[in-house]
C-alpha positions in Angstrom: 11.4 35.8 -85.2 13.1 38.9 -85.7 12.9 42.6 -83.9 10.3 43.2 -85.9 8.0 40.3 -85.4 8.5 38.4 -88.7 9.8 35.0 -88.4 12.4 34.6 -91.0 13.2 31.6 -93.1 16.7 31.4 -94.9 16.3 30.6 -98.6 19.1 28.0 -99.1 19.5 28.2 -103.1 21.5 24.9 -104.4 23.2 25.8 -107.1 24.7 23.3 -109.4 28.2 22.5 -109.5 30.3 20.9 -112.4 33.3 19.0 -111.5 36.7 20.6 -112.5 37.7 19.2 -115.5 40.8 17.1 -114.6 43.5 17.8 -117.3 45.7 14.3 -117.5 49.5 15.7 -117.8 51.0 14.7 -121.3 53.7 12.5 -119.9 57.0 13.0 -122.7 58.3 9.5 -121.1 55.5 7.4 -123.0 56.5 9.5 -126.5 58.3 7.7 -129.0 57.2 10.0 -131.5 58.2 13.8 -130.4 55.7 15.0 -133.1 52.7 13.1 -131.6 53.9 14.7 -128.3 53.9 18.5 -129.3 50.7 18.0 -130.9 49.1 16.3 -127.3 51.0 18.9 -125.2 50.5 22.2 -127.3 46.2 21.0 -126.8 46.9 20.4 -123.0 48.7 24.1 -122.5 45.6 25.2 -124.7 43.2 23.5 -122.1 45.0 25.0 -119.3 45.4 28.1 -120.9 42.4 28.9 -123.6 43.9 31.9 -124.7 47.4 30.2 -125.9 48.1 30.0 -129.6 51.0 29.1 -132.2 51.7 32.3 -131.4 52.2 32.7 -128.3 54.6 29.7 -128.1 56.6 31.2 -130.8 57.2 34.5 -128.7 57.5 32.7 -125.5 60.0 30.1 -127.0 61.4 33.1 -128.8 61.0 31.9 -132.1 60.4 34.7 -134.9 58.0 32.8 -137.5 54.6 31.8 -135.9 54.5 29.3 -138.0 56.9 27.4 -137.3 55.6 24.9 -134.7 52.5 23.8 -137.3 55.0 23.4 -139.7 57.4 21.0 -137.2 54.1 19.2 -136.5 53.5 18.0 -139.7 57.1 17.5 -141.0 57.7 19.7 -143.2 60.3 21.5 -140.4 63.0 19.6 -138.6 63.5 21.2 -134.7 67.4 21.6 -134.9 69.3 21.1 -131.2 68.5 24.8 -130.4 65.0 24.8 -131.9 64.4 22.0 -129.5 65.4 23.7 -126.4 63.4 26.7 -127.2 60.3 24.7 -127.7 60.8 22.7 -124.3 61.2 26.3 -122.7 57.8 27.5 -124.3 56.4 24.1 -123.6 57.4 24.5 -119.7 59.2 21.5 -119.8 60.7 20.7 -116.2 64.7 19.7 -116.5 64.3 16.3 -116.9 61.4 15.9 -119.5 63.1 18.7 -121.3 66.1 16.1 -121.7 64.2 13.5 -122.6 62.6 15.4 -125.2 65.5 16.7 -127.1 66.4 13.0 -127.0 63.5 11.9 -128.5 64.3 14.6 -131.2 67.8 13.3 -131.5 66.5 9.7 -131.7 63.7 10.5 -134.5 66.5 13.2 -136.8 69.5 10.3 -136.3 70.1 8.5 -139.6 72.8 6.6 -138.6 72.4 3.1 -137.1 74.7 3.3 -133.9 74.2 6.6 -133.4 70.8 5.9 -133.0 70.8 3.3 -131.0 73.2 4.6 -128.3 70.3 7.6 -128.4 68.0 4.6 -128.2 69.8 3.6 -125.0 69.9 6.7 -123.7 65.8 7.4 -124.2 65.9 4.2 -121.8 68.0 4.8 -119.2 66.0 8.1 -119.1 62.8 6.1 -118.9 63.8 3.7 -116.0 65.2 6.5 -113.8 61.5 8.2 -114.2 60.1 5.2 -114.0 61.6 3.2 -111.1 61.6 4.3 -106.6 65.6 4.7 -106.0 65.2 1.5 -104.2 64.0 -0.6 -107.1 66.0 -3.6 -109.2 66.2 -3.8 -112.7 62.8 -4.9 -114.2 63.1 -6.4 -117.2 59.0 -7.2 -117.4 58.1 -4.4 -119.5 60.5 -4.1 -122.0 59.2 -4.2 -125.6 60.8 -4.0 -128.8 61.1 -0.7 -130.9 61.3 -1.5 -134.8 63.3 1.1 -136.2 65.6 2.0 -139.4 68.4 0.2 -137.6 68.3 -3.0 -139.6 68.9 -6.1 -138.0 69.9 -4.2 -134.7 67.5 -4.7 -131.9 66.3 -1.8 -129.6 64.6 -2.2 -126.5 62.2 0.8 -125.0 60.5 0.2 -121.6 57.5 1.5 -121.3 
């Protein structure tokens, strides 16, 4: 009861609560196609942040025409070396995925055969160093063969 004589009963009122939508991080190290993995990670940023647009990664990447990452998606644009480092920037690419993506450019715009297998190499070295504790041997479990334009070469990508 209260000063005043009236006994008082809280009114709990259970409101309803909807889980946070987890966002999965794009991971770039599971990419073999960098295409596929600005399409995945331009509709996470756009999750994260409703109000980003084409636009808005063009002027933070500091690219002039707006249309230019639609146009890289569908392959009608090539993303030269420099291209690529401003779209990891407006992507917020930490150091090492930003590596591994312009890689993965390198690896996909490469026409010629050993050229694009040393990339190749590289994109796996890259992988196992993300992929494996310090402590860690060499695992050769997981490794699967990438068909590429190399011919009779054989490249290997872990995945």
């Amino acid at each position: 009861m209260n000063s005043l004589g009236i006994q008082s009963n809280p009114v709990h009122f259970q409101t309803e609560t909807s889980p946070t939508p987890t966002i999965p991080e794009t991971d770039v190290f599971r990419y073999e196609d960098y295409r596929a993995y600005l399409r995945d990670r331009f509709a996470e940023m756009q999750m994260l942040h409703p109000g980003f647009s084409q636009r808005g990664l063009a002027r933070k990447a500091g690219i002039a025409n707006p249309g230019f990452f639609n146009e890289v998606i569908k392959g009608r644009r090539r993303l030269s070396p420099a291209a690529a480092l401003k779209m990891a920037f407006g992507l917020d690419l930490p150091q090492e995925q930003k590596d591994f993506f312009c890689a993965l450019i390198e690896f996909t715009e490469t026409r010629e055969p050993r050229a694009k297998l040393a990339v190749s190499q590289r994109l796996n070295a890259m992988r196992d160093r993300k992929s494996k504790p310090a402590h860690a041997g060499a695992d050769r479990s997981r490794e699967a063969p990438l068909e590429t334009a190399l011919g009779n070469t054989e490249v290997t990508v872990r995945s």
